[in-house]
N, C-alpha and C positions, 0 to 999 in steps of 0.2 A: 504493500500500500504506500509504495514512496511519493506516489502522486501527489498526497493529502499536502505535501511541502507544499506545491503550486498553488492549491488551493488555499491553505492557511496564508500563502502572503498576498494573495489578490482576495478573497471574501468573507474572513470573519468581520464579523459585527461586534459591537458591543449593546447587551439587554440590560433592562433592570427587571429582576426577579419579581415575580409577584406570587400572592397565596396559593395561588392556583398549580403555581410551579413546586410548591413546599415538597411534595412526595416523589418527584421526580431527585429533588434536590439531594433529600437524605436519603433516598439511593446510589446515586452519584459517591457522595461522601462514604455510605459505607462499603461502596463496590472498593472505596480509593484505600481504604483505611484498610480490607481484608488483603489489596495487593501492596501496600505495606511492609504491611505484619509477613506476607511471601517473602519480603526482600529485604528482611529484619532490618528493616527502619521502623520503630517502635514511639514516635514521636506523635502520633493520637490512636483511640482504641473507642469501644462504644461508649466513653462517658464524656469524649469530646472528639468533634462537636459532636452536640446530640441533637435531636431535633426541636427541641425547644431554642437553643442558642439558635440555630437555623431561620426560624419560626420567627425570632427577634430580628436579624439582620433584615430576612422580607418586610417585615412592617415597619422598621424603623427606615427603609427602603436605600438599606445599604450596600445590599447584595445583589452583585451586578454575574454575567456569564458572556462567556466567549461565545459567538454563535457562529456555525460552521453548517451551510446549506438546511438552516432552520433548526440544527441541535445543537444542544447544550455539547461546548467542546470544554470546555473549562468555567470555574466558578471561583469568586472574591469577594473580597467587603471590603470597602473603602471609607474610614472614617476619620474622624479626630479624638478617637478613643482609645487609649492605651493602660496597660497595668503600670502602677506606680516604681515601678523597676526602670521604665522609660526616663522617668526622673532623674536617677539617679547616672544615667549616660550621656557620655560627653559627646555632643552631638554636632557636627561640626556648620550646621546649617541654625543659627541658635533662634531663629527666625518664627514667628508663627503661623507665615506660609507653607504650611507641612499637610501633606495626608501620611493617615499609617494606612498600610495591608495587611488584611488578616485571612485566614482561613484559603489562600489561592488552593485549590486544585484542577489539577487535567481529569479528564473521565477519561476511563483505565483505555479504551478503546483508541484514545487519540493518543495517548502517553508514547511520546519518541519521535514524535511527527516534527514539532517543531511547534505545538500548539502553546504550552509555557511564554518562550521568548515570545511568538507573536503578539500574546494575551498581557505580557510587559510591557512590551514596545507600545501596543496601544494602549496601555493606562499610563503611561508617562506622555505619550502626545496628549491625549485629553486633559489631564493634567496642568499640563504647560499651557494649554488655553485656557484653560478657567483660573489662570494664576497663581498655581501650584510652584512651590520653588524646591522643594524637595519630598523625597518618597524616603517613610522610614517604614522598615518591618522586621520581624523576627524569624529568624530561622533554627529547625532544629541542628545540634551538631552534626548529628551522626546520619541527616538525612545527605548523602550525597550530589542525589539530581539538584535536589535544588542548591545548592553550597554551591556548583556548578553556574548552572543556570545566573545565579545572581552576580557571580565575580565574572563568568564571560559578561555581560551587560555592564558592567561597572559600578555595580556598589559595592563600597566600601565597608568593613568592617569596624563597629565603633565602640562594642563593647559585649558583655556576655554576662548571662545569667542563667541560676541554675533553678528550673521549674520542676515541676509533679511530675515528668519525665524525662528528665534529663538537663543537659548544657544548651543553652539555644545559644545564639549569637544575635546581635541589635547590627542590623544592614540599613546605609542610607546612601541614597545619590541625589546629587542635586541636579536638575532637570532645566 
């Protein structure tokens, strides 16, 4: 299926999720989560997300998807909400033109295509139009695809903290 490259860089879209999407959504997540746990990356399981944090991001209408020929190729939440551990990192953009990223995933079926970066690439252009000056998120350690993924694109590592499972790292680029 190497074609989907082609297509991921001439026709994803960007959706905002709605209620009606919710059961699509938390299957998505937990398809992503048991391939994972395959690939002992262990950085979420069934008590995150779960579908109520899901269920929040819809309504407070912060969860957005990759669309690729009318399906869901990947899913995010873009807010200005973060754990107070964000506080404490030295952030080198100290500015309050910030979004953070939460929750990104590919649906298992797209995973290698190239759907990640393109689903980057386009929330940092959108971004930079609505006056976004930089993108902060967290990563797990021991997750490799993405540790990957975010140093090929150029975010910077800024600081690290240790959660309910594990070392994550604090990643930001300025846009």
């Amino acid at each position: 299926m190497l074609y989907l490259r082609e297509d991921v860089k001439n026709n994803m879209e960007i959706k905002k999720m709605e209620l009606k999407d919710l059961k699509e959504v938390v299957k998505i997540y937990k398809d992503v989560v048991k391939n994972m746990i395959a690939n002992n990356v262990f950085q979420w399981d069934e008590t995150y997300p779960n579908e109520d944090i899901l269920k929040e991001d819809i309504l407070k209408e912060q969860m957005f998807a990759g669309m690729l020929n009318n399906e869901i190729a990947s899913i995010f939440v873009l807010n200005k909400e973060f754990d107070n551990e964000y506080l404490k990192t030295k952030w080198e953009y100290k500015n309050d033109d910030f979004i953070v990223l939460h929750r990104i995933c590919v649906k298992v079926n797209f995973q290698n295509k190239g759907v990640g970066t393109k689903t980057m690439k386009m929330i940092e252009e959108k971004m930079k139009i609505d006056g976004i000056k930089s993108i902060r998120l967290d990563a797990f350690s021991e997750n490799p695809y993405s540790l990957k993924m975010y140093n090929k694109l150029g975010y910077k590592k800024v600081g690290e903290v240790s959660w309910r499972n594990g070392l994550f790292c604090f990643f930001e680029k300025i846009i």
